[in-house]
ROGU-110249 format. One record per residue (C-alpha): residue number from 1; x negated, y negated, z; residue in three letters. Coordinates in steps of 0.5 Angstrom, whole numbers. Layout:
// ROGU-110249
(NUM (X Y Z) 'ALA');
...
This chain:
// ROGU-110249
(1 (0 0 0) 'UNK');
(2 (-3 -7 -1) 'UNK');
(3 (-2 -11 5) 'UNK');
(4 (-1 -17 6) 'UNK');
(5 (-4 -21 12) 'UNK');
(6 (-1 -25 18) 'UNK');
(7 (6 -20 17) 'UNK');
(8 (9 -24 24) 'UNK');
(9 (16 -25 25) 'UNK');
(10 (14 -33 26) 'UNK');
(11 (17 -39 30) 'UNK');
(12 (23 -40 24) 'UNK');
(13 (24 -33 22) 'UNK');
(14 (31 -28 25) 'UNK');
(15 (31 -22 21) 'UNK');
(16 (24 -18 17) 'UNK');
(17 (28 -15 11) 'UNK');
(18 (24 -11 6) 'UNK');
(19 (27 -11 0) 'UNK');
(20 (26 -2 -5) 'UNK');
(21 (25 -3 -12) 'UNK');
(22 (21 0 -17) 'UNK');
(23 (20 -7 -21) 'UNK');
(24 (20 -13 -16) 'UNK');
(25 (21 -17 -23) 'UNK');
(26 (27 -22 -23) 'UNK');
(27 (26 -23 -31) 'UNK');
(28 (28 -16 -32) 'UNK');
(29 (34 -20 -30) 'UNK');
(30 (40 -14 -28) 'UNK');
(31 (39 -12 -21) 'UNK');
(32 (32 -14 -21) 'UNK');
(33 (35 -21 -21) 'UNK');
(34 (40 -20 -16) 'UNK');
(35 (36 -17 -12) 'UNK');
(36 (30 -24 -12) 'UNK');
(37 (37 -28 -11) 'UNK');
(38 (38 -26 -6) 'UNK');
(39 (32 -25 -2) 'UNK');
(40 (31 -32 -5) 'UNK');
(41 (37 -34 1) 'UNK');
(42 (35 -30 5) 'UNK');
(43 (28 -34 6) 'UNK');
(44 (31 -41 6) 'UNK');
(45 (35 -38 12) 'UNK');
(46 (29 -37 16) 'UNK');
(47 (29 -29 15) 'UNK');
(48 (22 -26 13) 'UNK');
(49 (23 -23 7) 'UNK');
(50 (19 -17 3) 'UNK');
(51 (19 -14 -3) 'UNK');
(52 (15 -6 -5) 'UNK');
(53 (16 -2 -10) 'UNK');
(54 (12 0 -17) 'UNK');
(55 (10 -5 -21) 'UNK');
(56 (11 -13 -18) 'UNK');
(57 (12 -20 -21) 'UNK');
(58 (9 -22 -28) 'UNK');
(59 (4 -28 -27) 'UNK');
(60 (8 -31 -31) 'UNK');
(61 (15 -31 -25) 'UNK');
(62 (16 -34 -19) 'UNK');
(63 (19 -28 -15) 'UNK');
(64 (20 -29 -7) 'UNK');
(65 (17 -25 -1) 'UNK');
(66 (10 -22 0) 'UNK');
(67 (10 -16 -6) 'UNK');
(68 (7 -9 -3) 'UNK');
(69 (5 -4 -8) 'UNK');
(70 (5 3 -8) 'UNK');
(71 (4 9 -12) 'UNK');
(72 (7 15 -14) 'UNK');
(73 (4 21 -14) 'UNK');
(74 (7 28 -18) 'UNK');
(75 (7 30 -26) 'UNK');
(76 (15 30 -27) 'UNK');
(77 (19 23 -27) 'UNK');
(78 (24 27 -21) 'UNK');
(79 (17 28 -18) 'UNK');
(80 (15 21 -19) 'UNK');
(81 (21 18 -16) 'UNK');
(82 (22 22 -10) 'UNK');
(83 (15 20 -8) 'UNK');
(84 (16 13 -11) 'UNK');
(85 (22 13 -6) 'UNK');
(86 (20 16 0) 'UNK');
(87 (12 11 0) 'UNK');
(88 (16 5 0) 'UNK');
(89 (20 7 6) 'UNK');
(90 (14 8 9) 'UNK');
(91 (11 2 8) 'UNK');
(92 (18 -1 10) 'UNK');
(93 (17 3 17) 'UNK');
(94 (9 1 17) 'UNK');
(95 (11 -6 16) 'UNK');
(96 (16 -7 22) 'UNK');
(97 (23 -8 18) 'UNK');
(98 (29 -8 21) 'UNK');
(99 (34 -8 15) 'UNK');
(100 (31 -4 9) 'UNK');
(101 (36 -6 2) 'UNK');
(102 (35 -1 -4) 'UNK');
(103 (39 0 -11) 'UNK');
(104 (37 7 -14) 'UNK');
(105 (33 14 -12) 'UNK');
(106 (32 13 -5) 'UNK');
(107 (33 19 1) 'UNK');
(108 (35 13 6) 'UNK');
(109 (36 6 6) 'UNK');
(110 (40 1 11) 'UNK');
(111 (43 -1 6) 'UNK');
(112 (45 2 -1) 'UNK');
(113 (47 -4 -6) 'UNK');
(114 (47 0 -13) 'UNK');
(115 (49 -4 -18) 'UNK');
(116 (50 1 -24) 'UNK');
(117 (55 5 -20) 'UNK');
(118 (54 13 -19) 'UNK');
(119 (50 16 -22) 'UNK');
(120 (55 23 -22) 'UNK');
(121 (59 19 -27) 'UNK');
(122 (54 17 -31) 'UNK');
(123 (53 24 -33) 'UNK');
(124 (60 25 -32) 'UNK');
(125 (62 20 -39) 'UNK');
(126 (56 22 -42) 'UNK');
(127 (58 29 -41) 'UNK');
(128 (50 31 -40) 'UNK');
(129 (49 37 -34) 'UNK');
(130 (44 36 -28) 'UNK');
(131 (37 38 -31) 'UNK');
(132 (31 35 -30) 'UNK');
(133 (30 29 -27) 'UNK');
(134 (38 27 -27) 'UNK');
(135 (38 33 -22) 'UNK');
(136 (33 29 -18) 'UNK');
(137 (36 23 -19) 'UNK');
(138 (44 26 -17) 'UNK');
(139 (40 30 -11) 'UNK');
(140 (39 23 -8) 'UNK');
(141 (44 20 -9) 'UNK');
(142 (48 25 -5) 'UNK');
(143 (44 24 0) 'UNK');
(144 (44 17 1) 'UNK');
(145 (50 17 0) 'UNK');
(146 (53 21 5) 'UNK');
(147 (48 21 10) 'UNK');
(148 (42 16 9) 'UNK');
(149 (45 9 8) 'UNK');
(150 (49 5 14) 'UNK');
(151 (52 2 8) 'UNK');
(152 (54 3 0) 'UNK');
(153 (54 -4 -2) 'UNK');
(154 (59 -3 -9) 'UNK');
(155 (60 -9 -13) 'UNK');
(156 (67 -9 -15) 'UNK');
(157 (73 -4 -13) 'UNK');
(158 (71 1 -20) 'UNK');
(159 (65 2 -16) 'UNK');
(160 (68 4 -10) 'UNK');
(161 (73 9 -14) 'UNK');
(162 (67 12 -17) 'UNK');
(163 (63 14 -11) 'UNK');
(164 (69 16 -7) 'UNK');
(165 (72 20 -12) 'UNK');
(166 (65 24 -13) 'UNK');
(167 (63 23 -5) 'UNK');
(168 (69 23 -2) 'UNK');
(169 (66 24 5) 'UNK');
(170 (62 18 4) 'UNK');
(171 (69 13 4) 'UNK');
(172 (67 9 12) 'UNK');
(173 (60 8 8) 'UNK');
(174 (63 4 3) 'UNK');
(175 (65 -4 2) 'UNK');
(176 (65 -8 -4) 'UNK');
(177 (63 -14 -4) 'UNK');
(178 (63 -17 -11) 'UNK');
(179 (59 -20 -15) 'UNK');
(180 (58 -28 -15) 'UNK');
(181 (56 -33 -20) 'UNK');
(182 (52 -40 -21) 'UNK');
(183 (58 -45 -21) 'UNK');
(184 (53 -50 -23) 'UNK');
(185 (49 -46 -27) 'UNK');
(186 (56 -44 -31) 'UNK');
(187 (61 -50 -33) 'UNK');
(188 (65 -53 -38) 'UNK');
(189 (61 -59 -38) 'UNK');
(190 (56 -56 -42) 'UNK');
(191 (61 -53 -47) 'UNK');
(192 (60 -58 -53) 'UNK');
(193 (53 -58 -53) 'UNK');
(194 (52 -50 -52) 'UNK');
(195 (58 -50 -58) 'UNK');
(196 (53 -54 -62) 'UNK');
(197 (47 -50 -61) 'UNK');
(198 (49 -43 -62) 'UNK');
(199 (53 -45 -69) 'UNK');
(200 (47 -48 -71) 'UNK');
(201 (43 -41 -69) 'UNK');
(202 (48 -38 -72) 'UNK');
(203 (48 -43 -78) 'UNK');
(204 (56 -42 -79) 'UNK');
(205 (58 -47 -83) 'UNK');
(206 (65 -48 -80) 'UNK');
(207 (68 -49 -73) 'UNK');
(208 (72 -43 -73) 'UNK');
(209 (74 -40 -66) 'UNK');
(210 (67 -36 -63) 'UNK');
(211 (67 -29 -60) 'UNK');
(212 (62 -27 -57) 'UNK');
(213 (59 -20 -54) 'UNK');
(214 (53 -19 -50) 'UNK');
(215 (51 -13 -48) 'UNK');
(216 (44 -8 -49) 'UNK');
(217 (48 -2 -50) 'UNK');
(218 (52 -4 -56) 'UNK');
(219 (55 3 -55) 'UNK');
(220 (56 4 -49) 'UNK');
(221 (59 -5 -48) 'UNK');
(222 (64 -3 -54) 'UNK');
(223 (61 -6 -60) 'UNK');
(224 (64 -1 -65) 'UNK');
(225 (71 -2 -62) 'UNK');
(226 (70 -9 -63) 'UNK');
(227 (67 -9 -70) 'UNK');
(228 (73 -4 -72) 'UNK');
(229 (79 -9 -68) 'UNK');
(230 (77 -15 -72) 'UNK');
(231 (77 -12 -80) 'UNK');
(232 (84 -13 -80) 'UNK');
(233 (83 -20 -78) 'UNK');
(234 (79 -22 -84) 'UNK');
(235 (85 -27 -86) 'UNK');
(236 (84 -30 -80) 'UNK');
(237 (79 -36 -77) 'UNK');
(238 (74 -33 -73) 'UNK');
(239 (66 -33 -73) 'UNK');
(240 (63 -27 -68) 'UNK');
(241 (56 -28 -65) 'UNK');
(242 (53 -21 -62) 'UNK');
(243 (47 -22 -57) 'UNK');
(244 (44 -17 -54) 'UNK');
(245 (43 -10 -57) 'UNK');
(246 (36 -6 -56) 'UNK');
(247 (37 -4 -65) 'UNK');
(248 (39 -10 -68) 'UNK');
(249 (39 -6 -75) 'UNK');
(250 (44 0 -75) 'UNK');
(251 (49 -5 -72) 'UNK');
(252 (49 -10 -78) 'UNK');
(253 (49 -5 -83) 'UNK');
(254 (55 -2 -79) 'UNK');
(255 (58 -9 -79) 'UNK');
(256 (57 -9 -87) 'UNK');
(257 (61 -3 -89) 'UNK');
(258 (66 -6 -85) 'UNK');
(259 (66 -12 -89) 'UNK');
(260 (63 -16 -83) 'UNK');
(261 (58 -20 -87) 'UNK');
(262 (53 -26 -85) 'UNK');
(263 (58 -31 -86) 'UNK');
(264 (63 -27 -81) 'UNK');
(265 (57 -24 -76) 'UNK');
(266 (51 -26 -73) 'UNK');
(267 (46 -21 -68) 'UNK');
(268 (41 -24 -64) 'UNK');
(269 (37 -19 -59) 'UNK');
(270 (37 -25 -54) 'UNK');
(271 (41 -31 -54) 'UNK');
(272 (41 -37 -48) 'UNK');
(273 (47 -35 -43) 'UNK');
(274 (49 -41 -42) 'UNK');
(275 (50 -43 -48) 'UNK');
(276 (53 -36 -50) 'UNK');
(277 (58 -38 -44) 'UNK');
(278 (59 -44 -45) 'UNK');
(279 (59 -44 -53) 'UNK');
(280 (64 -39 -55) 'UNK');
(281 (72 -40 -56) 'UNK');
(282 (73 -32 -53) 'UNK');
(283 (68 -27 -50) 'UNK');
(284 (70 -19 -52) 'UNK');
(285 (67 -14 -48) 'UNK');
(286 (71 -6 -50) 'UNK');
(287 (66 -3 -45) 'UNK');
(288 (67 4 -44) 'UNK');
(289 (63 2 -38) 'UNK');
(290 (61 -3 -34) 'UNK');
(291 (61 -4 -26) 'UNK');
(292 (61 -11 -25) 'UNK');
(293 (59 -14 -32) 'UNK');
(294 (56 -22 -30) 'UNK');
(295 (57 -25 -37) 'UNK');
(296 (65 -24 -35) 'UNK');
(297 (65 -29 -29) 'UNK');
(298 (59 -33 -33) 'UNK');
(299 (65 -34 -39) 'UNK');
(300 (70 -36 -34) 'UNK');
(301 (65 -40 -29) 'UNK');
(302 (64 -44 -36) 'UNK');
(303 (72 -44 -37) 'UNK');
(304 (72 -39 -43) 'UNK');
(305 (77 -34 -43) 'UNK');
(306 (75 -26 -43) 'UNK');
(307 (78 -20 -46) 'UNK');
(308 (75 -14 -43) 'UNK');
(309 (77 -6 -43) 'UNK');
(310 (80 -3 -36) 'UNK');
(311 (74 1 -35) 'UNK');
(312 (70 -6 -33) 'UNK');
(313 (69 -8 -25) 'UNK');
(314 (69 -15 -26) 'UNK');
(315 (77 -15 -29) 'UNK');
(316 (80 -17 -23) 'UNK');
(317 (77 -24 -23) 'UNK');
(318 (82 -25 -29) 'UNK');
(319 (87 -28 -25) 'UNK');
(320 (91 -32 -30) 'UNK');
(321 (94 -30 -37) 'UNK');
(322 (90 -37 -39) 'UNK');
(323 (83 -34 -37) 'UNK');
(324 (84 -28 -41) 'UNK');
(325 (87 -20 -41) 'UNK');
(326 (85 -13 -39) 'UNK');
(327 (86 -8 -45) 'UNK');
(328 (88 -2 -45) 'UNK');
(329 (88 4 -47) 'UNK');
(330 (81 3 -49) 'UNK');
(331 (80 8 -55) 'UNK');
(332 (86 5 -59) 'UNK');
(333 (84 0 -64) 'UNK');
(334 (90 -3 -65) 'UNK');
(335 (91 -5 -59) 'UNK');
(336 (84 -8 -59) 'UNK');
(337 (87 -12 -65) 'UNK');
(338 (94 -14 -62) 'UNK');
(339 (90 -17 -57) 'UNK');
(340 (85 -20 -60) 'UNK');
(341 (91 -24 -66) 'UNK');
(342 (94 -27 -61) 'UNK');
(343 (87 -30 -57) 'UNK');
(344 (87 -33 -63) 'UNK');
(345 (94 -34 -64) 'UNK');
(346 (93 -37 -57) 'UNK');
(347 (87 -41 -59) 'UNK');
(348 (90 -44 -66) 'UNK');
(349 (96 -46 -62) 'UNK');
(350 (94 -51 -56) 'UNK');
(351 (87 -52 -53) 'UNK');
(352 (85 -47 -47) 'UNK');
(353 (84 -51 -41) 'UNK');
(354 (79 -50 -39) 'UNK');
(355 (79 -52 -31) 'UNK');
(356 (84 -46 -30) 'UNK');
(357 (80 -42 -33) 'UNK');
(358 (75 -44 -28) 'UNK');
(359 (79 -43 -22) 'UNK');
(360 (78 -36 -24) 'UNK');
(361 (72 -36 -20) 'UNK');
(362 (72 -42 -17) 'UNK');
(363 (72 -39 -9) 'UNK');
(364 (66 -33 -12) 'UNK');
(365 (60 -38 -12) 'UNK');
(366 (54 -35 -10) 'UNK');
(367 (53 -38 -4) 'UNK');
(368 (59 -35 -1) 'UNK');
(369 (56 -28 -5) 'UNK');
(370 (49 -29 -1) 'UNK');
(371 (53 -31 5) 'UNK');
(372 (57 -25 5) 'UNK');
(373 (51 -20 4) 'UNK');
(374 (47 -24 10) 'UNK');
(375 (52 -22 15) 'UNK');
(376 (51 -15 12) 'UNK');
(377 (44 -15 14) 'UNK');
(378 (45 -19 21) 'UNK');
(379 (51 -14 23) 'UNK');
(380 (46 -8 21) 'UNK');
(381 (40 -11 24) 'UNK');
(382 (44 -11 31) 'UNK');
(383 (47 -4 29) 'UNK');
(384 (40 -1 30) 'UNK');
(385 (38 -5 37) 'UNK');
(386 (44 -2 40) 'UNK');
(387 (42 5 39) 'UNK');
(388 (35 4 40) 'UNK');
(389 (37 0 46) 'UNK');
(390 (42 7 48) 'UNK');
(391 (36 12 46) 'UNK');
């Protein structure tokens, strides 16, 4: 482990919290970002922070707390990973922490903030059987789950479902606190300048309603139930912007056997979020999956309505018919199309208010996400004093 000098508490610190994850570096974005967030927090409120894992931030980042590195041994990814899991909670016990947080492949942790959900329904939808290293990695979360972590942190209601249906035992572990978004980051003040740049990068040449889709996994996020929805719409005014896929390629060529050309479609493999929530008329996210997708309260944070498939956790931040609509049943084109013609229709007919849109997601700021998550930490940090007191 690399050590870090001067470890104290100090005058101005409460708690000692070391943060678990393969990669300390908040530019991955995902839950490497919300976890720097909200360690980010934690030090501004006076706690000692501390960060172990692999691979530590690049020069380039800022990333808070002291980074320790450790190393796994062993030949196979399972093998590397338990040793991975079971180092860092050891260097979390050489350095005196009190709360220990992880996101993914540990054995015990204080508490357990996973962001992508269960890792048993991810093989379940993918209908892959436990082999190799997802045999490991579902060993651990079982583990964890059941028996190691005071607490299972799900960042929405589907979240909690998938681990109580494949974990029923673990229910009393389990609380859902949402997923935040940055108010003043996200806002419909940036709207027309945002609108301005991504048609320039587009180069669209009219102003037509603009859908957006973001996502890394195109398939899994449900480019291809997009793209097949919106070719009977071609008599319609609309321009779509897709940002994000690993493979840029084979989608654009999958779009253009659609009839999808350069002139409908645009795809970038990065785009600014901001302006991608702030810019377009309507974002569409048919996702097959998604825990708590941050794009959607980013969209809505900025005053763009959302239409998202029922499998998407942050789905009920939609609160209002002005900010959107869940869809369902996912796999029915039609349905996909019906909505997306009367967005449109919607969209021809009056000017989407964009306030309203916003208070959506007005009282899940992320202060009160941190705050909420603070507590977590200071009722388990108390938790622990009492049974080391009665032991």
């Amino acid at each position: 482990m690399e050590r870090v000098e001067n470890v104290g508490r100090g005058a101005g610190s409460r708690l000692r919290v070391a943060f678990l994850i393969d990669r300390w570096q908040p530019s991955r974005g995902g839950a490497e970002s919300a976890l720097a967030g909200f360690a980010a927090h934690l030090e501004l409120r006076g706690h000692e922070v501390h960060a172990i894992g692999e691979r530590g931030p690049l020069a380039t980042e800022p990333a808070p707390g002291h980074f320790h590195a450790v190393q796994p041994s062993g030949l196979t990814r399972g093998a590397r990973e338990r040793s991975l899991g079971e180092r860092m909670l050891q260097a979390a016990d050489e350095l005196g922490a009190q709360v220990t947080i992880g996101v993914r492949h540990l054995p015990r942790v204080d508490l357990y903030w996973p962001h992508g959900g269960s890792h048993a329904e991810t093989l379940r939808l993918a209908d892959k059987p436990a082999r190799g290293r997802h045999r490991v990695f579902l060993e651990l979360e079982r583990q964890v789950v059941t028996q190691g972590a005071r607490k299972v942190i799900c960042v929405s209601e589907t979240v909690r479902e998938e681990f109580a249906r494949h974990y029923p035992e673990s229910a009393n572990r389990l609380v859902v606190v949402p997923n935040g978004v940055d108010l003043d980051r996200h806002h419909p003040r940036l709207r027309r300048r945002a609108r301005e740049k991504l048609f320039a990068k587009c180069a669209f040449r009219d102003d037509a309603p603009l859908i957006s889709f973001v996502g890394r996994n195109a398939e899994l996020k449900g480019l291809d139930i997009l793209l097949e929805s919106l070719v009977p719409l071609l008599e319609r005014r609309w321009r779509l912007v897709v940002a994000g896929p690993r493979e840029l390629a084979p989608w654009r060529a999958y779009a253009l056997r659609l009839g999808l050309g350069a002139d409908r479609v645009a795809m970038f493999e990065e785009l600014d979020g901001r302006d991608l929530a702030a810019g377009s008329d309507l974002l569409v996210l048919p996702s097959r999956r998604d825990p708590c997708p941050l794009v959607v309260l980013e969209a809505l944070a900025a005053g763009t309505p959302v239409l998202v498939s029922d499998r998407v956790g942050s789905r009920d931040a939609i609160r209002t018919i002005a900010a959107g609509e869940v869809v369902a049943p996912l796999e029915e084109r039609p349905a996909w199309t019906g909505a997306l013609r009367g967005r449109l229709a919607r969209l021809h007919e009056k000017p989407t208010d964009h306030e309203v849109v916003r208070a959506c997601v007005r009282e899940r700021s992320t202060e009160k996400w941190w705050m909420r998550l603070e507590q977590l930490v200071v009722e388990t940090a108390e938790c622990r004093d009492r049974l080391h007191q009665s032991s």
